[in-house]
N, CA, C and O atoms as CSV, one atom per row, in Angstrom:
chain,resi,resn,atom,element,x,y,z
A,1,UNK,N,N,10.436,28.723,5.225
A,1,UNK,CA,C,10.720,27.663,4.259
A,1,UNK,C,C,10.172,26.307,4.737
A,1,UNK,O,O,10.453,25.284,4.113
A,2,UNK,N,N,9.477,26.284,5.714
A,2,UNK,CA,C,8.921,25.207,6.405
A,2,UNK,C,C,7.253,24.724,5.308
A,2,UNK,O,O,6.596,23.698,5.490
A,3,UNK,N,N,7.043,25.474,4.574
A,3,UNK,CA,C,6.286,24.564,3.778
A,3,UNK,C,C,7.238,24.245,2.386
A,3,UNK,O,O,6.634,23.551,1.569
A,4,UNK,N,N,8.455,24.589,2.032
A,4,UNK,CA,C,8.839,23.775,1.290
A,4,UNK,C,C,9.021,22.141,0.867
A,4,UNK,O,O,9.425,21.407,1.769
A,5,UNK,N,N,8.757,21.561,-0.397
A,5,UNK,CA,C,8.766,20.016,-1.010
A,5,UNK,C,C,9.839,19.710,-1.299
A,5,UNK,O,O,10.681,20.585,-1.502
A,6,UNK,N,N,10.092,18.596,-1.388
A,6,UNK,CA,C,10.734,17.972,-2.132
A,6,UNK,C,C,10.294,16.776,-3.039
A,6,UNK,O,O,10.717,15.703,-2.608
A,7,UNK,N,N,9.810,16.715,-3.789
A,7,UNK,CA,C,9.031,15.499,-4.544
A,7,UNK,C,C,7.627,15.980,-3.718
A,7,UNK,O,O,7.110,17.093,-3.821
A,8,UNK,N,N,7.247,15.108,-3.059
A,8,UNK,CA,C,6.183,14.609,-2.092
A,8,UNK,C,C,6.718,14.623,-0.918
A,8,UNK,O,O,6.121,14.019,-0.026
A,9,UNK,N,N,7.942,15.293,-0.620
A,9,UNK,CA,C,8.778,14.757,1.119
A,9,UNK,C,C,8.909,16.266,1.749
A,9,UNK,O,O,9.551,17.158,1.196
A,10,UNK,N,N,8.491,16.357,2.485
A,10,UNK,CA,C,8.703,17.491,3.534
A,10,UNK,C,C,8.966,17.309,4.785
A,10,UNK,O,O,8.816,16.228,5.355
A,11,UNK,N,N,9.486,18.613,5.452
A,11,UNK,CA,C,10.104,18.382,6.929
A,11,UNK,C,C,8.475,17.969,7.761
A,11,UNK,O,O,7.321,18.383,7.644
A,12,UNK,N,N,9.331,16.698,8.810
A,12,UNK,CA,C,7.717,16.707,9.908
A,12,UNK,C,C,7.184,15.077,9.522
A,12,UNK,O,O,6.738,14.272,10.339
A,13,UNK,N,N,7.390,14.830,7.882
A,13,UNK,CA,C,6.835,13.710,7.383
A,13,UNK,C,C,6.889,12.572,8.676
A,13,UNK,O,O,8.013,12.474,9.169
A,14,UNK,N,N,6.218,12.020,9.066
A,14,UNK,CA,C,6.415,11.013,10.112
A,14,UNK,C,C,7.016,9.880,9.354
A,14,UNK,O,O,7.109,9.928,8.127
A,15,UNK,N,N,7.411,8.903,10.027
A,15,UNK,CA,C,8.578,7.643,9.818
A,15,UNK,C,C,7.347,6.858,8.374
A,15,UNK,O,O,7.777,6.668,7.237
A,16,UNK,N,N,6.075,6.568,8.725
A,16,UNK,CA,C,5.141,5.418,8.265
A,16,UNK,C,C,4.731,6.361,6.734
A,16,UNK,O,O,4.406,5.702,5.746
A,17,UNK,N,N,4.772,7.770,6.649
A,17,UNK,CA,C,5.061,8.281,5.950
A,17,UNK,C,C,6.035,7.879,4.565
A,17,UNK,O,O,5.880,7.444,3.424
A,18,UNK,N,N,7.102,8.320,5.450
A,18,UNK,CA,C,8.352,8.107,4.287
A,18,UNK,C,C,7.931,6.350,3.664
A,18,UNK,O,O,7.767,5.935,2.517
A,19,UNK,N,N,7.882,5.812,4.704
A,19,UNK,CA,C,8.140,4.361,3.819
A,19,UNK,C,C,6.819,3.998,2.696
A,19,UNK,O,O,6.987,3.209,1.766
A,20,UNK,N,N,5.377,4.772,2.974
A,20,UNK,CA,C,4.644,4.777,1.855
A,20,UNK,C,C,5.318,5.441,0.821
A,20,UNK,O,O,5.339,4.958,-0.311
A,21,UNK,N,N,5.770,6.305,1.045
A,21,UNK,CA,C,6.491,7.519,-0.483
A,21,UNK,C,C,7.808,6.830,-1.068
A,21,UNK,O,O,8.149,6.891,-2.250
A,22,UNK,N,N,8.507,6.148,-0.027
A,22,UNK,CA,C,9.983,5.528,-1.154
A,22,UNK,C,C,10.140,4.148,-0.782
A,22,UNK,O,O,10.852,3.367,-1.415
A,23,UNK,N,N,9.408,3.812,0.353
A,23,UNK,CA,C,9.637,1.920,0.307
A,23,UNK,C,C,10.709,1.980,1.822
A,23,UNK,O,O,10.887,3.003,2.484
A,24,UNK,N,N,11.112,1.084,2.019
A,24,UNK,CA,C,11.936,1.108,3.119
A,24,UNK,C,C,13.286,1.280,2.929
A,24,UNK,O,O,13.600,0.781,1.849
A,25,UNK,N,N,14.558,1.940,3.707
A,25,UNK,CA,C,15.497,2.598,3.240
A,25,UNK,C,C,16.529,1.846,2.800
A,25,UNK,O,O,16.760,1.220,3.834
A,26,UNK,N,N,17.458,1.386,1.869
A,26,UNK,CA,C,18.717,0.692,1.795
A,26,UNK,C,C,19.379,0.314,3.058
A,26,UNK,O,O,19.603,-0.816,3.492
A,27,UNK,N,N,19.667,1.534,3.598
A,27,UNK,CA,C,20.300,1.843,4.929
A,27,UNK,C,C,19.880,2.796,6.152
A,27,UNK,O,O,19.394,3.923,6.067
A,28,UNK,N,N,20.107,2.254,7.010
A,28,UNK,CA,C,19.960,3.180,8.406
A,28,UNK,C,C,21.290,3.278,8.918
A,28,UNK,O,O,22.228,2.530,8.641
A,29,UNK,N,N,21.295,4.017,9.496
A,29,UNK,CA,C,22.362,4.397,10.423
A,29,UNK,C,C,22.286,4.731,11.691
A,29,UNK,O,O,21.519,5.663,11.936
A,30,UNK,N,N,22.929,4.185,12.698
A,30,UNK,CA,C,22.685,4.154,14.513
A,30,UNK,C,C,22.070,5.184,14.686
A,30,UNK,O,O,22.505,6.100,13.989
A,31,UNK,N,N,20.963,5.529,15.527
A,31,UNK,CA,C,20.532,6.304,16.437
A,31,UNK,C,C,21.356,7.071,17.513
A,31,UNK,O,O,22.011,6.577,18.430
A,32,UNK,N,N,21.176,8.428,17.193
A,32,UNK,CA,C,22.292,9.022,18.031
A,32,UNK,C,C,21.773,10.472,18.193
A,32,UNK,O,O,21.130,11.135,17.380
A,33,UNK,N,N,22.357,10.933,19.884
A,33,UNK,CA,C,22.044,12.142,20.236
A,33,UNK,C,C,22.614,12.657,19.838
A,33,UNK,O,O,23.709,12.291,19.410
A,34,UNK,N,N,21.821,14.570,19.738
A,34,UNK,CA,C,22.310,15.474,18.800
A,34,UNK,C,C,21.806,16.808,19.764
A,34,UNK,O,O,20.794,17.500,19.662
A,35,UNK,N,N,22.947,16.870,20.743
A,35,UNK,CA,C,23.064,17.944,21.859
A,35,UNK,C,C,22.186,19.439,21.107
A,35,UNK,O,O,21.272,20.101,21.600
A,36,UNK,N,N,22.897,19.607,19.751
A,36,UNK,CA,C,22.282,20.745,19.260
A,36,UNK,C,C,21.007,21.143,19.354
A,36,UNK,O,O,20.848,22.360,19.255
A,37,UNK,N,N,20.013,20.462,19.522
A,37,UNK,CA,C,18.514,20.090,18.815
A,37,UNK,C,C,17.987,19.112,19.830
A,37,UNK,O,O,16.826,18.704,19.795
A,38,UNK,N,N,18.821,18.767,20.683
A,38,UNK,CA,C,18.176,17.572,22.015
A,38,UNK,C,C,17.422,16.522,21.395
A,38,UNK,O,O,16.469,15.986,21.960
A,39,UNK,N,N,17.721,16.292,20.535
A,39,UNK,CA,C,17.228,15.253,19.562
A,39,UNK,C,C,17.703,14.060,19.515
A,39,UNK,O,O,18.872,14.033,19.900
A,40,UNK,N,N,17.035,12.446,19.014
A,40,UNK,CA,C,17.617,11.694,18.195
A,40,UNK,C,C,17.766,11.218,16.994
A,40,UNK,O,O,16.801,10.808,16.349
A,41,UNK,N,N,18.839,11.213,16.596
A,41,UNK,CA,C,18.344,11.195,14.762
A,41,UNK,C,C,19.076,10.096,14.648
A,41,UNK,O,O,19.861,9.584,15.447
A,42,UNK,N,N,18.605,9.639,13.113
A,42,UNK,CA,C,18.752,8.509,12.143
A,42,UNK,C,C,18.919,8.719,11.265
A,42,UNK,O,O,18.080,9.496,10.811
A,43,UNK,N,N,19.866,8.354,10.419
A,43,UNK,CA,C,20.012,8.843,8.723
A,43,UNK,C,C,19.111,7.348,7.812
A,43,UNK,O,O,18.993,6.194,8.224
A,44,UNK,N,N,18.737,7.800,6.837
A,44,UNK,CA,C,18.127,6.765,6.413
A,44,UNK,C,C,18.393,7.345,4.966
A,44,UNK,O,O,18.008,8.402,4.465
A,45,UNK,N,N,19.458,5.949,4.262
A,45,UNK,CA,C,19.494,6.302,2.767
A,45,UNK,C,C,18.854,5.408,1.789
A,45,UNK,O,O,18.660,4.193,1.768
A,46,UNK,N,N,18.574,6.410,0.956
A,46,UNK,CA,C,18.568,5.614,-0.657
A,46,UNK,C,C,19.180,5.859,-1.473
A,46,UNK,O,O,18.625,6.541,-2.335
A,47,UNK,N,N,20.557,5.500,-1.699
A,47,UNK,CA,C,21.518,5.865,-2.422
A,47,UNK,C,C,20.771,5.523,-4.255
A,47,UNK,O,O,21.363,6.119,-5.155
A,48,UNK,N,N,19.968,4.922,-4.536
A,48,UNK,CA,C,19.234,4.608,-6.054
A,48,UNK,C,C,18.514,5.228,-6.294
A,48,UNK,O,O,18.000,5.131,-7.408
A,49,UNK,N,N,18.018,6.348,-5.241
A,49,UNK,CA,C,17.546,7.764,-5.359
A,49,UNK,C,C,17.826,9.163,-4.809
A,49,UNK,O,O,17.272,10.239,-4.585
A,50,UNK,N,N,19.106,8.480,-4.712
A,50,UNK,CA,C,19.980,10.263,-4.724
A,50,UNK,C,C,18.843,11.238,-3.150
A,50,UNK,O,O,18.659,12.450,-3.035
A,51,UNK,N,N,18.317,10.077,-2.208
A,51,UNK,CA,C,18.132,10.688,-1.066
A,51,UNK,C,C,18.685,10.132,0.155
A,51,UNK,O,O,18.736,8.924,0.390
A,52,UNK,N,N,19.142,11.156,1.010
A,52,UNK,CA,C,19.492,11.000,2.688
A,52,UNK,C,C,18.651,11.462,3.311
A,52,UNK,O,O,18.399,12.645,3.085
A,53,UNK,N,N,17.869,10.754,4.342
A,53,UNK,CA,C,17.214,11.557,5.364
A,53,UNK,C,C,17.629,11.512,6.917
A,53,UNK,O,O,18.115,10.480,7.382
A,54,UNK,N,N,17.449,12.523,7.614
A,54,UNK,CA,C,17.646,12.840,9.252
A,54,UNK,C,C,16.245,12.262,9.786
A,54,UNK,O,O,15.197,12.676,9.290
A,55,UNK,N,N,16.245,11.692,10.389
A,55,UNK,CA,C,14.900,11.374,11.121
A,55,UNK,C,C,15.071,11.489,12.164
A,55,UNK,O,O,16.056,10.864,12.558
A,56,UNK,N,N,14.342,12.255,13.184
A,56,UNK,CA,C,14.358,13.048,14.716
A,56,UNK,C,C,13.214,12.334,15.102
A,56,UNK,O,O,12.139,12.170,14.525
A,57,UNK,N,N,13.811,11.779,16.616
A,57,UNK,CA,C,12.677,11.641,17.680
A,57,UNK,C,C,12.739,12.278,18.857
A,57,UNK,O,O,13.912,12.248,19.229
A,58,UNK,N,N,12.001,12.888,19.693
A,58,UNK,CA,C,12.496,13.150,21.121
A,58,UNK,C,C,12.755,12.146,22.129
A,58,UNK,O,O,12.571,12.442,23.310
A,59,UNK,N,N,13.113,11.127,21.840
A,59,UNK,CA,C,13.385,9.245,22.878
A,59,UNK,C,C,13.974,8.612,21.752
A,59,UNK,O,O,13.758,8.785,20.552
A,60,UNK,N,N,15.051,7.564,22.562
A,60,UNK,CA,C,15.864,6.792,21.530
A,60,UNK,C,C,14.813,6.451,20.848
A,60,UNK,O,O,14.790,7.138,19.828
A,61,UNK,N,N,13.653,5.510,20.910
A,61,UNK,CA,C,12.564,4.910,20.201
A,61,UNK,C,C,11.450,5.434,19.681
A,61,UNK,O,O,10.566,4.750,19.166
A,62,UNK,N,N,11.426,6.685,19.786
A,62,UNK,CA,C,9.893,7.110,19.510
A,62,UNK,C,C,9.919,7.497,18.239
A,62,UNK,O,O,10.825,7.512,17.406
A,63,UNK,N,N,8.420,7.912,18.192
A,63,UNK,CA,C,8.349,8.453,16.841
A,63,UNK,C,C,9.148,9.296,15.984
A,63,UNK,O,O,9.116,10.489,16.285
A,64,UNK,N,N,10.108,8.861,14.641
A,64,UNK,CA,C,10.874,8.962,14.133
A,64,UNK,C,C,10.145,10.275,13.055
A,64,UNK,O,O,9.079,9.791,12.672
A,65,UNK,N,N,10.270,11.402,12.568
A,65,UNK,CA,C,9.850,12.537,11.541
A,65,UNK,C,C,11.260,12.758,10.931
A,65,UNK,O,O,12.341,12.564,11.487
A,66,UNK,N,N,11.049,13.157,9.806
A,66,UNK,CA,C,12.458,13.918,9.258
A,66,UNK,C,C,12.342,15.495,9.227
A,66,UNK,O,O,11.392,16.227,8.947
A,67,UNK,N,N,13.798,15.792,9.659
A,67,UNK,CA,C,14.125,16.316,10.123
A,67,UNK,C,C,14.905,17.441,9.041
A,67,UNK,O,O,14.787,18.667,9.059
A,68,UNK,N,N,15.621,16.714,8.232
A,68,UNK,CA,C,16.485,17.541,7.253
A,68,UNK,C,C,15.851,16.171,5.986
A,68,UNK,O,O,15.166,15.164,6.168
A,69,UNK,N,N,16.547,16.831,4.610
A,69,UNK,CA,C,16.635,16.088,3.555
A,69,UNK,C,C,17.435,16.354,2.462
A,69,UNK,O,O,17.306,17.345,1.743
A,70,UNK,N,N,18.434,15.302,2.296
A,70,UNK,CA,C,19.694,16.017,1.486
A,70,UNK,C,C,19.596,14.925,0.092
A,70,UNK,O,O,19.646,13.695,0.097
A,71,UNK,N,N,19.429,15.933,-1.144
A,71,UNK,CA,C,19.446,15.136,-2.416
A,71,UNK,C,C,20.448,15.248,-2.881
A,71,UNK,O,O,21.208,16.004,-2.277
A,72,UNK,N,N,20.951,14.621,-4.091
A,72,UNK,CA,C,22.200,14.404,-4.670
A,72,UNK,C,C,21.659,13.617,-6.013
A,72,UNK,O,O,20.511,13.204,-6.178
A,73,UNK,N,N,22.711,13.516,-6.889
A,73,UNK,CA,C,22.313,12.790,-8.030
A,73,UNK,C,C,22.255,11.133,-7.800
A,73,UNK,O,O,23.103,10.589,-7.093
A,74,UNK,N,N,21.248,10.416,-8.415
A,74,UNK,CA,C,20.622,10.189,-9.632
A,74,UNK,C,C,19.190,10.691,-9.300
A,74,UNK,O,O,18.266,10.303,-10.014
A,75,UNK,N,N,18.875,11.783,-7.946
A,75,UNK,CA,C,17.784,12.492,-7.239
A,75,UNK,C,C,17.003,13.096,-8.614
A,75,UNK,O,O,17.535,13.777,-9.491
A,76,UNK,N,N,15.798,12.722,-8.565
A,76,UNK,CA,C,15.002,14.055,-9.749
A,76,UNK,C,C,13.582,14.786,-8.671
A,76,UNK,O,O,12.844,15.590,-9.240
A,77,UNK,N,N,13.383,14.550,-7.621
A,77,UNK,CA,C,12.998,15.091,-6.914
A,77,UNK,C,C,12.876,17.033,-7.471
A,77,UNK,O,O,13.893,17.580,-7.897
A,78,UNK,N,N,11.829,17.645,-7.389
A,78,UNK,CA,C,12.088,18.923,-7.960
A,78,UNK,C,C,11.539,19.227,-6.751
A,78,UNK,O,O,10.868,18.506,-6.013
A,79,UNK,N,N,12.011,20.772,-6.565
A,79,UNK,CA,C,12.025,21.734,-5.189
A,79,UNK,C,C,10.373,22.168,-5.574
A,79,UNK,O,O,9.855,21.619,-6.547
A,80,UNK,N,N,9.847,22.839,-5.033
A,80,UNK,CA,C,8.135,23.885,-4.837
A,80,UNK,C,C,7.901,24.649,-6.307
A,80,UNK,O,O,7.008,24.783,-7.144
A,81,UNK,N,N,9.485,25.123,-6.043
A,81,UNK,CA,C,9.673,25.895,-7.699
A,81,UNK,C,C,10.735,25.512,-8.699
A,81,UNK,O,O,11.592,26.130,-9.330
A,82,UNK,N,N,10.268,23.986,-8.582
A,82,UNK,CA,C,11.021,23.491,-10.112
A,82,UNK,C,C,12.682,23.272,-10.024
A,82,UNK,O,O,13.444,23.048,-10.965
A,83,UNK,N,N,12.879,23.354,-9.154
A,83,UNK,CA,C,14.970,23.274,-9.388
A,83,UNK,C,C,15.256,21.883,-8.774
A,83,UNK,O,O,15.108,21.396,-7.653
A,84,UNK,N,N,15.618,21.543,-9.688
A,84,UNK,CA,C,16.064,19.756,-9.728
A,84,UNK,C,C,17.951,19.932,-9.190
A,84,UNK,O,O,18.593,20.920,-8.832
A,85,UNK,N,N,18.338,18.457,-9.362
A,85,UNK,CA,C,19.934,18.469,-9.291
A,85,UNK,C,C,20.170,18.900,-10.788
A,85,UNK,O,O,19.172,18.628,-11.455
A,86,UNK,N,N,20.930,19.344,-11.348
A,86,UNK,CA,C,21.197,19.830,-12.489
A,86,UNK,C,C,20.737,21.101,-12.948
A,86,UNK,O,O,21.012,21.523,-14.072
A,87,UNK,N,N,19.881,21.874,-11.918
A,87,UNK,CA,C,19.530,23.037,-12.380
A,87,UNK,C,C,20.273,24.063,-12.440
A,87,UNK,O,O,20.679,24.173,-11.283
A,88,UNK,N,N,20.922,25.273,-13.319
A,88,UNK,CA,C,21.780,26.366,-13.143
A,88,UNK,C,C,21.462,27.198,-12.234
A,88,UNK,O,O,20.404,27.419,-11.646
A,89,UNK,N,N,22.767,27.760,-12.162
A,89,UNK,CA,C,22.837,28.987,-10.936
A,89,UNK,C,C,21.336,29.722,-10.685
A,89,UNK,O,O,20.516,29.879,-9.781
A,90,UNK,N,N,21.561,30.097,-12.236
A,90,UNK,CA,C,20.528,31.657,-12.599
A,90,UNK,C,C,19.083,31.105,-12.272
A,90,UNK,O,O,18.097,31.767,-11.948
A,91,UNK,N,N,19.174,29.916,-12.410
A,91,UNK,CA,C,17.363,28.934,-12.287
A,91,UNK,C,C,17.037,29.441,-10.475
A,91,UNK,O,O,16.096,30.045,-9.961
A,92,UNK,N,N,18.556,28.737,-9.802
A,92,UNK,CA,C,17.964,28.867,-8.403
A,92,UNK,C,C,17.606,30.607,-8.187
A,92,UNK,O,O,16.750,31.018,-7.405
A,93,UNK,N,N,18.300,31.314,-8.896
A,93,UNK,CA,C,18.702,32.501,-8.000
A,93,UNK,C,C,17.309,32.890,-8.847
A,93,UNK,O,O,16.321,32.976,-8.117
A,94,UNK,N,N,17.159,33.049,-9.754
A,94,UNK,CA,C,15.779,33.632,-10.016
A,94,UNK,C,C,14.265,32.963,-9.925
A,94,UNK,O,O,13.286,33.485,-10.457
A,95,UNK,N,N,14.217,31.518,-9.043
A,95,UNK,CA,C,13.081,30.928,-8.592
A,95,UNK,C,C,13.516,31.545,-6.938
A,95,UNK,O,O,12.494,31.946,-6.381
A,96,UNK,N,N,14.544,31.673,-6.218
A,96,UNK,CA,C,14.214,32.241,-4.919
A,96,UNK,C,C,14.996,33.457,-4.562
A,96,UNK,O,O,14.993,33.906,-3.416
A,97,UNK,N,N,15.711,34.025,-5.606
A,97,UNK,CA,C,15.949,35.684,-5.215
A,97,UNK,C,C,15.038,36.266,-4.053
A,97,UNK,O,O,15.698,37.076,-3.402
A,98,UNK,N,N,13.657,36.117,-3.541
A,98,UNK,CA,C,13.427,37.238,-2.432
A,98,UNK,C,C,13.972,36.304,-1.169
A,98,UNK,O,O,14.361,36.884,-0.156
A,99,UNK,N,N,13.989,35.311,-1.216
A,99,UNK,CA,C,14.640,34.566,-0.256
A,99,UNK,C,C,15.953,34.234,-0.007
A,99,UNK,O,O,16.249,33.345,0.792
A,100,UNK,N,N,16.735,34.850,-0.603
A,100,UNK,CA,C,18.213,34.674,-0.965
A,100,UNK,C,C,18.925,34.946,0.555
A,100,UNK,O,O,18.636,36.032,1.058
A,101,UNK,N,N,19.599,34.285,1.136
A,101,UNK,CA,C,20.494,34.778,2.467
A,101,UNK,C,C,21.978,35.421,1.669
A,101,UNK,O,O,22.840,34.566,1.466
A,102,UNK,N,N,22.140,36.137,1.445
A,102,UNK,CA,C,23.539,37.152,0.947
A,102,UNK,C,C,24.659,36.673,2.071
A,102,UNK,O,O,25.653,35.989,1.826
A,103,UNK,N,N,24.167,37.322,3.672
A,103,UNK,CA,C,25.332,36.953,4.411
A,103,UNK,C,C,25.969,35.548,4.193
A,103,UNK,O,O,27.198,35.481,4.176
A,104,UNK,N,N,25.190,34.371,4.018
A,104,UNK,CA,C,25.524,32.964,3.836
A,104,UNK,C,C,25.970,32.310,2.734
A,104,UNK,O,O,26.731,31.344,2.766
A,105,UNK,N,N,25.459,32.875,1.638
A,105,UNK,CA,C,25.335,32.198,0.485
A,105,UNK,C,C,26.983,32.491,-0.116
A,105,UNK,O,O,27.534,33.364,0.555
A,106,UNK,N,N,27.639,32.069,-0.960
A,106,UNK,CA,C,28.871,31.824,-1.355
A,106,UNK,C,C,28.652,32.030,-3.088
A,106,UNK,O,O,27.886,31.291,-3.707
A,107,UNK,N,N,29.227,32.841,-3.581
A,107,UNK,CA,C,28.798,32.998,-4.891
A,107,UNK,C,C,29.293,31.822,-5.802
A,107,UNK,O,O,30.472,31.544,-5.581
A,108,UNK,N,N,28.722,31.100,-6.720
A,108,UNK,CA,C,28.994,29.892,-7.359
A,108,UNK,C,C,29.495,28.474,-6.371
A,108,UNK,O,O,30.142,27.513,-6.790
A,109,UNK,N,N,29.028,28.664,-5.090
A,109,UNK,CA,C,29.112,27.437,-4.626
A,109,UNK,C,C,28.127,27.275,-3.796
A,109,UNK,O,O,28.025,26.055,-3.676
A,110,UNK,N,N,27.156,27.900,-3.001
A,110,UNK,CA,C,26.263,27.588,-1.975
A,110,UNK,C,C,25.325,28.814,-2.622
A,110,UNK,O,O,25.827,29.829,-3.104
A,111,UNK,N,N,23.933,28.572,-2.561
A,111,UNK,CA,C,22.869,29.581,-2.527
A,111,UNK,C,C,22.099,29.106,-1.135
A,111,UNK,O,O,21.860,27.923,-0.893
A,112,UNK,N,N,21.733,30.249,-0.222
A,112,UNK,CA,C,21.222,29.651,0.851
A,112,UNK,C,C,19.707,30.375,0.837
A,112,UNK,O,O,19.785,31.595,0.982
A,113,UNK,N,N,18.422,29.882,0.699
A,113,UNK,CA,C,17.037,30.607,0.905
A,113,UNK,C,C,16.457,30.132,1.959
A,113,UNK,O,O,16.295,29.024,2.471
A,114,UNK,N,N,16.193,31.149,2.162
A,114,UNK,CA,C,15.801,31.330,3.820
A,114,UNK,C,C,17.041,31.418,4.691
A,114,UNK,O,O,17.822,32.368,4.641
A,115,UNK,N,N,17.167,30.427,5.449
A,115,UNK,CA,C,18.684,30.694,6.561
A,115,UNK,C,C,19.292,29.483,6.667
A,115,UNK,O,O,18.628,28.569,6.178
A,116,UNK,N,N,20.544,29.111,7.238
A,116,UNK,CA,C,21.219,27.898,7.186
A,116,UNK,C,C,20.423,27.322,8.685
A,116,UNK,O,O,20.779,26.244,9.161
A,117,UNK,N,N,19.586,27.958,9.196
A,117,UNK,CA,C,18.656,27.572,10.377
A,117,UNK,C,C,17.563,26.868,10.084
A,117,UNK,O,O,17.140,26.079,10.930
A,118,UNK,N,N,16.946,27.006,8.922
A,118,UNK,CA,C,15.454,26.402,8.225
A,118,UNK,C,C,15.635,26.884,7.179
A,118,UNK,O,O,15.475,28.093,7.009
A,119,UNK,N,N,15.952,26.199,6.369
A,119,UNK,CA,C,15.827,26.367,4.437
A,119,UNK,C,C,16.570,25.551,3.313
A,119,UNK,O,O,17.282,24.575,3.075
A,120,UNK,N,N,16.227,26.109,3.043
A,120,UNK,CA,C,17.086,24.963,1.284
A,120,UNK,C,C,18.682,25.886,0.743
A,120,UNK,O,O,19.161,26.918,0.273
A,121,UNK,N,N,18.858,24.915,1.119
A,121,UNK,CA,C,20.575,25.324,0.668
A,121,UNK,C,C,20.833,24.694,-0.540
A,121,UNK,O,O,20.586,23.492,-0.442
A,122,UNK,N,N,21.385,25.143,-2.071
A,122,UNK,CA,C,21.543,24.802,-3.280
A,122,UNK,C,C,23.391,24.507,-3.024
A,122,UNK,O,O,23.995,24.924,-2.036
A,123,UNK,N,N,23.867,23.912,-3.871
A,123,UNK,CA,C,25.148,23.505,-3.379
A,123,UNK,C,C,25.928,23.011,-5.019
A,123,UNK,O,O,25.784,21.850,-5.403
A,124,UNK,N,N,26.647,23.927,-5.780
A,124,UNK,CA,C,26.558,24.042,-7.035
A,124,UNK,C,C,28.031,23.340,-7.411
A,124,UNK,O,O,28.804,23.373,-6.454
A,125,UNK,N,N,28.623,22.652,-8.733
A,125,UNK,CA,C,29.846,22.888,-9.370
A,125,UNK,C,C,29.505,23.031,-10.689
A,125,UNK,O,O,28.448,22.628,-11.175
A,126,UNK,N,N,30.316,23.555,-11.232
A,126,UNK,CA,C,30.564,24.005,-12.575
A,126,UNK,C,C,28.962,24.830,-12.418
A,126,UNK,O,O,28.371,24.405,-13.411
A,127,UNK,N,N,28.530,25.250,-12.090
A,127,UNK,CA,C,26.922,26.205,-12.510
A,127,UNK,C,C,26.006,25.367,-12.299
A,127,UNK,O,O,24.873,25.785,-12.534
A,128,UNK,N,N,26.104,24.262,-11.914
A,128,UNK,CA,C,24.997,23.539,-12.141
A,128,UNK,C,C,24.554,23.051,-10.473
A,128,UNK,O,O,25.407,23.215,-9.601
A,129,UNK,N,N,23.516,22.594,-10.184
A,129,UNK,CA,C,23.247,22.159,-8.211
A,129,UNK,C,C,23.754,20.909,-8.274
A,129,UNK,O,O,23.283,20.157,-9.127
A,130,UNK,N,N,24.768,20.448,-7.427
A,130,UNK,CA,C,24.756,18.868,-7.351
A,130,UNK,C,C,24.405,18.472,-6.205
A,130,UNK,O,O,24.716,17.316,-5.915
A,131,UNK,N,N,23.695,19.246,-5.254
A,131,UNK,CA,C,23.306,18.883,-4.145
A,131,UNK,C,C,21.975,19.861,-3.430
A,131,UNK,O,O,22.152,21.078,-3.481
A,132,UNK,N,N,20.933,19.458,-2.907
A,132,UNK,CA,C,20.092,20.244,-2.045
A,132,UNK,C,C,19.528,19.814,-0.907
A,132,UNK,O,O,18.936,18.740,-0.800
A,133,UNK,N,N,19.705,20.703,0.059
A,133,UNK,CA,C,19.319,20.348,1.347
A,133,UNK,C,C,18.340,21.066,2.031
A,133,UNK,O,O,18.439,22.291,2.091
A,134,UNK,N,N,17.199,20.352,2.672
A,134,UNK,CA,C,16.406,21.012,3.616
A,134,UNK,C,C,16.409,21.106,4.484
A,134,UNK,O,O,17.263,20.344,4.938
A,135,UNK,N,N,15.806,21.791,5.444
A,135,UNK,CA,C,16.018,21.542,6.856
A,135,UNK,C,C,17.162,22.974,7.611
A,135,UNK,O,O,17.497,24.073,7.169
A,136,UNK,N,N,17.416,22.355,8.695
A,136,UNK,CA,C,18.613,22.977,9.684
A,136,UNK,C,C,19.831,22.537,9.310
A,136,UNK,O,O,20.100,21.344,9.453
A,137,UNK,N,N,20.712,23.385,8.801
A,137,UNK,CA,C,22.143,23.120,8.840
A,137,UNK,C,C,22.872,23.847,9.709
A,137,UNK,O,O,23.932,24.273,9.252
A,138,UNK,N,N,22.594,24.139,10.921
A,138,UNK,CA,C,23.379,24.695,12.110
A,138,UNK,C,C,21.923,25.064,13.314
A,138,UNK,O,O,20.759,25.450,13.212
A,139,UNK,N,N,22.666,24.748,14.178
A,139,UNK,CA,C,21.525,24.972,15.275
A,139,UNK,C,C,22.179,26.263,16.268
A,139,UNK,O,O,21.537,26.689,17.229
């Protein structure tokens, strides 16, 4: 799932990156180690576009990439294959059915493709996604 999109944003994007694609972030948040991943990350939001990003460096200062990317609404960002925030169950499950994680996935609340290690996790209420995430959600 490592060539999966989001809009134009993918995992790896370097820091000088992101700020050509959305401008510079509302907010940052402290720099902090992340034992899991020996990493340092940064959250960087745009809450007026329904994006959060993880930005990983290997040194408090260095070169900043993202790492994960978590959308939410007023996000219209569409996934590789079309599934926006608002898309139904049946949209995700039949744009990534061969990728479906069964052990992980939670019926009507989480669809997980690929693994909660590297992939897009769909994150649903009432049928519909109100949330998607890329990246590592457990190390």
């Amino acid at each position: 799932m490592r060539e999966e999109i989001l809009g134009e944003l993918k995992l790896d994007l370097s820091a000088q990156q992101v700020i050509q694609l959305l401008g510079n972030p509302t907010q940052k948040g402290q720099v902090e180690f992340w034992a899991g991943d020996a990493l340092y990350h940064q959250y960087w939001y745009y809450p007026n576009q329904g994006i959060t990003l993880s930005m990983a460096s290997e040194t408090e200062k260095g070169q900043q990439n993202i790492a994960f990317i978590k959308l939410v609404s007023p996000s219209t960002l569409p996934t590789k294959r079309g599934i926006t925030i608002g898309s139904s169950i049946e949209e995700v499950s039949l744009a990534y059915a061969k990728e479906k994680d069964q052990e992980m996935s939670i019926p009507d609340q989480t669809f997980v493709a690929g693994s909660i290690y590297g992939g897009l996790i769909f994150t649903f209420d009432q049928g519909r996604v109100i949330e998607i995430f890329l990246g590592a959600a457990a190390e």
